[in-house]
N, C-alpha and C positions, 0 to 999 in steps of 0.2 A: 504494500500500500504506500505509493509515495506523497508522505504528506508533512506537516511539519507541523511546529509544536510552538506553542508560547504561552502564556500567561499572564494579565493584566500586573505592571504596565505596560506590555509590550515585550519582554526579553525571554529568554529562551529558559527554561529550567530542567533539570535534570526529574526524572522522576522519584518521589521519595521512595525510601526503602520499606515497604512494609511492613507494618507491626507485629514483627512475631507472637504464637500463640501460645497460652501458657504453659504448654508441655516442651513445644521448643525455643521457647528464651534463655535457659541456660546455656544454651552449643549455639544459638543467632550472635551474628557478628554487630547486631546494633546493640543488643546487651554488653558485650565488653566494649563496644565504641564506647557507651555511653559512662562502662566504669572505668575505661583511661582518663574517659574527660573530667569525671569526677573526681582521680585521685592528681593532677596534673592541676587542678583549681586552686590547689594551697601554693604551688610555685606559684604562681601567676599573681594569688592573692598578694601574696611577699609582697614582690617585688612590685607590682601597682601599688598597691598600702604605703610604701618606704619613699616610691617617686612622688605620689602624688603628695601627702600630708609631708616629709620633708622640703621639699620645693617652695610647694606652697606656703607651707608657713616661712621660710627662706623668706620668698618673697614680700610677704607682709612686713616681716622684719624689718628689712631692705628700704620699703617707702617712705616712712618718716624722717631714712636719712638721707638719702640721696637719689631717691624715686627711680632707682634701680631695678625695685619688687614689680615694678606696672610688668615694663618687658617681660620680666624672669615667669610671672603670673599668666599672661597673655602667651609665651613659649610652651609653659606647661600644656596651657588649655589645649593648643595647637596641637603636641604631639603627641596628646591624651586621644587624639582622631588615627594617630596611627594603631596605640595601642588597643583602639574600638575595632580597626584592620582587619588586625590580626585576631582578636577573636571571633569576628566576625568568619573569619576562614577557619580556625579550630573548631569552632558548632560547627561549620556547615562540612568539615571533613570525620568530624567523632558522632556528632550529633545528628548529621541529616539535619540539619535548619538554615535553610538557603536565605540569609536576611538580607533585602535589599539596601545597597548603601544610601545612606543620607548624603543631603544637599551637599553641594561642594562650599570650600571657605569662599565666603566673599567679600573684600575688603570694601568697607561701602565708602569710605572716603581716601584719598589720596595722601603720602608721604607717611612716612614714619610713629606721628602720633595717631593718623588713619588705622594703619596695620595693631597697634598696640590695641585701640575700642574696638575695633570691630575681635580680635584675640577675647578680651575680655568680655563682650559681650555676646562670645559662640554659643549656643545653647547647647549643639552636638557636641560641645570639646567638653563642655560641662558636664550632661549629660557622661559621656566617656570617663571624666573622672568622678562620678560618686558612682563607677558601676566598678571601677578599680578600688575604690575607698570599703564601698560591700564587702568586695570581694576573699578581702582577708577573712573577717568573720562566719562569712558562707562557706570560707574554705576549707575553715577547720573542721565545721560541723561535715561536709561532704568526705573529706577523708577520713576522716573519723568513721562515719557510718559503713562506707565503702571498704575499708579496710577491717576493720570489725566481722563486719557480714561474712567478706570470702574469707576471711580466716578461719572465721566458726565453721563457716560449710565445710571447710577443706579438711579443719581438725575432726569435725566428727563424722564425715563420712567417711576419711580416711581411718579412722578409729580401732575396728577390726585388725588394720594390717598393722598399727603401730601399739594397740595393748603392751605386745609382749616386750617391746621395746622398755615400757616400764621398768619389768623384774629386775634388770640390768642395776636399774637404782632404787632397788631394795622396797619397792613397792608394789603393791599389787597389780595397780593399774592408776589413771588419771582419777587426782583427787579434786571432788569438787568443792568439801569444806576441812578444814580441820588445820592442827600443825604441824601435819609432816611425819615421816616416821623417827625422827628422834628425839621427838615431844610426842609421845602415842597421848591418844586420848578421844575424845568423841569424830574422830575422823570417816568419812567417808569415801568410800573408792566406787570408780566404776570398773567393775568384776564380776566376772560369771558370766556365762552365757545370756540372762535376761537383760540384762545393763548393756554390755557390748552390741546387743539385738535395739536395745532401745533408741543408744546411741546414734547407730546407723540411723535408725528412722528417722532421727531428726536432723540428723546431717541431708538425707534425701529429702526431706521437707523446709529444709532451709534455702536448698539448691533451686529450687524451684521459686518461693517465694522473693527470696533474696532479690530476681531481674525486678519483680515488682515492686519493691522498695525503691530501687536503684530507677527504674523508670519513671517513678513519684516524684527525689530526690531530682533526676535530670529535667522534670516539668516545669520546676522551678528555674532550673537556668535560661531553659527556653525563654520563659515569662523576662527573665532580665535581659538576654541579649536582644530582643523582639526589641522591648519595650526603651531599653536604657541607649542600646547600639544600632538600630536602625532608625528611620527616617521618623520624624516628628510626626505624631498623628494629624496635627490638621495642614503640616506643609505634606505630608505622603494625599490626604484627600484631595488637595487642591490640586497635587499631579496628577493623580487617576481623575477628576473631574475634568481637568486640562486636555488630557489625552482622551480619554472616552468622546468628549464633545468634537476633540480633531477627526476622531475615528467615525462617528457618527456622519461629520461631515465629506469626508473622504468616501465613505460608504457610499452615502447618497450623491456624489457628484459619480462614483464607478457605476454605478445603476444606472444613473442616467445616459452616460457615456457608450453602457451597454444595449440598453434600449434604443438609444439612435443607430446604434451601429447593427443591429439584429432589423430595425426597421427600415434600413436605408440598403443593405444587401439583401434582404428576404425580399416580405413582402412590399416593400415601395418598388423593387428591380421588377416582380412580377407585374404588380399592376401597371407599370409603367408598359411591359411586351404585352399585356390583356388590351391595354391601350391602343396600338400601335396592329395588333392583329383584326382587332375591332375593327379599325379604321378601315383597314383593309379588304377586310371580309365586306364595307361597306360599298365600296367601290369598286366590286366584281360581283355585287351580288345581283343586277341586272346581265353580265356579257358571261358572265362564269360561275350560275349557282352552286353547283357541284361542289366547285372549290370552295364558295365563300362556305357553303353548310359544312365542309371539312371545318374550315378556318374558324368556322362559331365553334362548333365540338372541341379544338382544341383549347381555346379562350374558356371555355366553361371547365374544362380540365384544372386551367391553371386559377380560375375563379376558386377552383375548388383545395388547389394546394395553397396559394395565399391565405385562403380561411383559416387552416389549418393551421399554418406558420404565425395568423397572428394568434388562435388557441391558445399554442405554443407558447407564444411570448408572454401573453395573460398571462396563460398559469404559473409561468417561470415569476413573475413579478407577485402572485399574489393566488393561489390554485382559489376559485372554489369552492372545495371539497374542505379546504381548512378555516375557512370562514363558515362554513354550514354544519361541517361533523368535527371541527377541533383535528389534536395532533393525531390520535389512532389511526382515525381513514383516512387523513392526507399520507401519514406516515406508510401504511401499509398497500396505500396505492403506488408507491414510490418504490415500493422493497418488491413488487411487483415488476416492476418493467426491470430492475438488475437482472445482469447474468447469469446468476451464484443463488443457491435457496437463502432466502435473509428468512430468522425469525423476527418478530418484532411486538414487544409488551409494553403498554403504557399503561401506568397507574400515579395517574394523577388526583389527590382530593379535589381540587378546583380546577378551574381553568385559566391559565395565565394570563397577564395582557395580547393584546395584540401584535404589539413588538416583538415582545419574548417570544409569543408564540411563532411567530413569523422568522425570527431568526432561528429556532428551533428548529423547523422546517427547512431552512436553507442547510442547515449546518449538517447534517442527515441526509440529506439529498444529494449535495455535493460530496459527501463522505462517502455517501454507496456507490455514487459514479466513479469516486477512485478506487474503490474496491474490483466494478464490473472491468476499468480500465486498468490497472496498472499492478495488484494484489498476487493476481495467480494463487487464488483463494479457491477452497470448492463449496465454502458454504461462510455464512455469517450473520450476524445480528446486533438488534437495534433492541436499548431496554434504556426507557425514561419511566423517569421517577423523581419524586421530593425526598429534598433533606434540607430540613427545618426553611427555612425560607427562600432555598436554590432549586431551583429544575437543573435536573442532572442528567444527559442524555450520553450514556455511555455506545458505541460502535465498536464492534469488535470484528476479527475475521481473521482466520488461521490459513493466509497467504504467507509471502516468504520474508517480509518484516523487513528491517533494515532503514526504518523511516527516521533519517538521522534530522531533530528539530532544528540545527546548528545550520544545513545545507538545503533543506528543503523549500520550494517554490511553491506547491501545490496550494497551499494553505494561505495563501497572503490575503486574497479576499475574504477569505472565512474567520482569519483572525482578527481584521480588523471589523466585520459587521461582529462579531463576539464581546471587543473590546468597547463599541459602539453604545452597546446594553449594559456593560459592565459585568463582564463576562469571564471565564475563561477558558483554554484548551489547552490540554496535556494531552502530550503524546507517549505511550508506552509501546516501543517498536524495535524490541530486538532482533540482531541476527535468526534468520530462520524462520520467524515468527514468534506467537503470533502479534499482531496490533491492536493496540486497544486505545481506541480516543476520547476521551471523555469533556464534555462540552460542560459549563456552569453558568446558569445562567440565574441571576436574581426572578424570583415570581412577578 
């Protein structure tokens, strides 16, 4: 299926890794991603904690004597955007959390005292340092936890093969209270068969539990890099408002662009020879009935294929079928003319705006024609549905994949009427297959 992939606002995204089930998140590779990131949070805490709060207070120092502190203050803020950078790339390499970058620096007035206000008044560089200044405290408690956990798993599952290890130093086995053997006294040992059996259980019930602590524990950092290290909630809304309204625009001038150009080759070419054949049939149909009644038969031919052509066009602009029966019967009239068996399920509570609905329909239509055209698929499907306030129209089809979002063409139009509604498309298109595109669109 050659198609391509992006996401509001516009840039390409990798597909996130799916969230392992609870039987396999001890052996998934996002479970340890996410307990390297967690034991790797207390370096980071350090060393942010020490830059930011020594500096800083440097700086303050600094000003009342020689207003050295503005710069030194205004430098920190600055290269507190690098160290938002870089973790900004450690989530999205440990974590799967692709955060878009925030605004660039912008020095809003000229010379030297310019560069110093605008330093001091970053909100991003700010932001960046009290997500370093957290970070110490969050970091102890995350390695803390994380290191604790696989400890415990590891000691007591492995428990069984290291008992005997004990005897060596004069004890039974691992004691969980007491003083020791040469203080004897109300001690307890884990010994015996029942103990060493119990052990194990909870070492296998820790193993499993453990990712989902550690996935709780990682929800948190998510909430801080989102929140602290990417773009400002109302300057990120006024860029996806920004783009959406270009996108919107853009749509509507390709439609229209498309529409002349399908009426100016199609049907305006025919009527124009319906014209010209008329005419003709007109002026032999006294010396040359024969011919001119051929010459009307074929004029009514092409009467007949220009109707069709403008159908055509209609429906492409706006079906009928989806203004009278909604998504289902437009949908499955559509999975009908492909090459490939499509299934196709909608369950929708309501029914969406017009827009929605309408780019819906496009997004779907266009998607099965790259499937009949370009997939080498031998079957596939269409399945919309809600979640919580998004129409979600997933496309699937087990062709031979390789729909790389970085290089592909197919999708340009589709992305920007998507982006248009405030929308968006993810591509999942591995080597071999299969592809699965899934469209989001606000109800």
């Amino acid at each position: 299926m050659s198609t391509a992939g992006t996401t509001v606002p516009g840039r390409a995204l990798r597909a996130p890794v799916p969230r392992p089930g609870f039987w396999r998140a001890p052996f998934s590779a996002r479970t340890w991603g996410e307990s390297i990131y967690l034991m790797l949070n207390l370096f980071v805490g350090i060393l942010g904690f020490v830059f930011v709060v020594v500096f800083v207070v440097l700086g303050i120092g600094l000003t009342p004597l020689f207003l050295l502190g503005l710069p030194l203050i205004a430098s920190v803020v600055l290269a507190c955007r690098g160290w938002g950078a870089m973790e900004r790339g450690r989530a999205r390499a440990l974590l799967d959390e692709d955060v878009a970058r925030p605004e660039r620096f912008k020095q809003k007035t000229p010379g030297a005292w310019g560069w110093i206000k605008s330093g001091l008044a970053d909100g991003t560089g700010w932001r960046a340092a009290l997500y370093l200044f957290l970070m110490l405290p969050w970091s102890i408690l995350t390695f803390t936890a994380v290191v604790t956990l696989w400890s415990a798993t590891l000691a007591t599952i492995s428990y069984p093969a290291t008992q005997p290890l004990f005897r060596s130093a004069d004890q039974p086995g691992a004691m969980l209270w007491g003083d020791g053997p040469k203080r004897p006294g109300d001690d307890f040992y884990l010994t015996g068969p029942l103990w060493v059996t119990a052990t194990f259980a909870v070492g296998v019930l820790l193993l499993f539990l453990t990712p989902q602590v550690i996935r709780g524990i990682a929800w948190v950092d998510r909430v801080m890099v989102r929140g602290l290290l990417g773009p400002a909630f109302l300057s990120q809304q006024v860029q996806d408002l920004t783009e959406s309204r270009g996108a919107a625009v853009d749509t509507a001038a390709s439609d229209m662009r498309r529409i002349e150009r399908d009426l100016h080759d199609g049907a305006q070419a025919r009527l124009v020879s319906l014209a010209m054949d008329l005419g003709l049939a007109k002026e032999k149909m006294s010396d040359d009935p024969e011919s001119a009644q051929r010459m009307v038969v074929e004029a009514h031919n092409e009467v007949k294929l220009a109707l069709r052509e403008l159908r055509d066009l209609a429906r492409g602009i706006h079906p009928a079928v989806l203004t009278d029966r909604g998504l289902d019967a437009a949908l499955s009239a559509v999975a009908a003319k492909c090459t490939v068996p499509v299934a196709v399920g909608v369950d929708l509570p309501t029914r969406p705006s017009a827009p929605v609905e309408q780019a819906a329909y496009y997004c779907v239509s266009e998607l099965l024609t790259n499937v009949s055209k370009h997939s080498g698929a031998t079957r596939a499907s269409v399945a919309v549905h809600a979640e919580r306030d998004r129409l979600v129209a997933v496309v699937e089809d087990d062709g031979r994949g390789g729909a790389d979002p970085a290089h592909g063409t197919g999708l340009a139009g589709l992305t920007e009427r998507v982006r248009g509604v405030g929308g968006t498309l993810k591509v999942v298109s591995p080597k071999g297959g299969p592809t699965r595109v899934t469209v989001t669109l606000p109800m």
